[in-house]
C-alpha positions as CSV (number, residue, x, y, z in Angstrom):
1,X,245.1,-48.0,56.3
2,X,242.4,-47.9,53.4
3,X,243.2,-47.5,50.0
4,X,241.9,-45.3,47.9
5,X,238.8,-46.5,45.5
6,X,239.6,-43.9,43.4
7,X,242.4,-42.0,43.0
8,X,241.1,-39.3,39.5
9,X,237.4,-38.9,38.7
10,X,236.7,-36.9,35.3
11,X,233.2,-35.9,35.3
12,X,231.1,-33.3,33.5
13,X,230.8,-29.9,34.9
14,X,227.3,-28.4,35.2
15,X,228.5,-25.6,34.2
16,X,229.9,-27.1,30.8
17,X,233.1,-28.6,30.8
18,X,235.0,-31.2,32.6
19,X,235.8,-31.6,36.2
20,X,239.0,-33.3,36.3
21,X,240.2,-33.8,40.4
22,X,243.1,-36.2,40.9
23,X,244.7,-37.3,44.9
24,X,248.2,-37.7,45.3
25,X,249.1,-41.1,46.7
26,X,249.6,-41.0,50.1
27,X,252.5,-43.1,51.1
28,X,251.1,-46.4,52.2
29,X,249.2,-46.4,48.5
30,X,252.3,-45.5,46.6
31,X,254.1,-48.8,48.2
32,X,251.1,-50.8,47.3
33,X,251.3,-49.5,43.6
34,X,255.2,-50.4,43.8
35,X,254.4,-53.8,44.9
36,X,252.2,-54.5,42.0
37,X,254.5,-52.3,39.2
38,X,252.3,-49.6,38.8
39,X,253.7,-46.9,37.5
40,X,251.9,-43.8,37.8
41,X,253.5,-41.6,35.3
42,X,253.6,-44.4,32.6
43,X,249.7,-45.3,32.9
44,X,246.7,-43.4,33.4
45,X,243.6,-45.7,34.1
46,X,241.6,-43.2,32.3
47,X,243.8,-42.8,29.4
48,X,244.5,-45.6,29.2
49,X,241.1,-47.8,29.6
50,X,240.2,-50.4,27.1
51,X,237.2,-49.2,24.6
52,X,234.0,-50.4,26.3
């Protein structure tokens, strides 16, 4: 099984606006994020990322 490179991607929409698309974790992924702690309802990567 692969695991997904991204899971949300939050992009502008041509239109105007923002896309926002995010996967479900399919169940090999969700034991890999249990493995590690991740918690997907306490942390969004996106949210959550450090100020560049």
């Amino acid at each position: 099984k692969l695991n997904l490179l991204a899971r949300r991607l939050v992009l502008p929409h041509p239109r105007g606006g923002i896309l926002d698309v995010t996967a479900p974790l399919p169940d090999h992924m969700q034991q890999s994020w249990d493995l590690f702690g991740f918690d997907v309802k306490r942390h969004d990567p996106i949210e959550d990322a450090p100020d560049a």
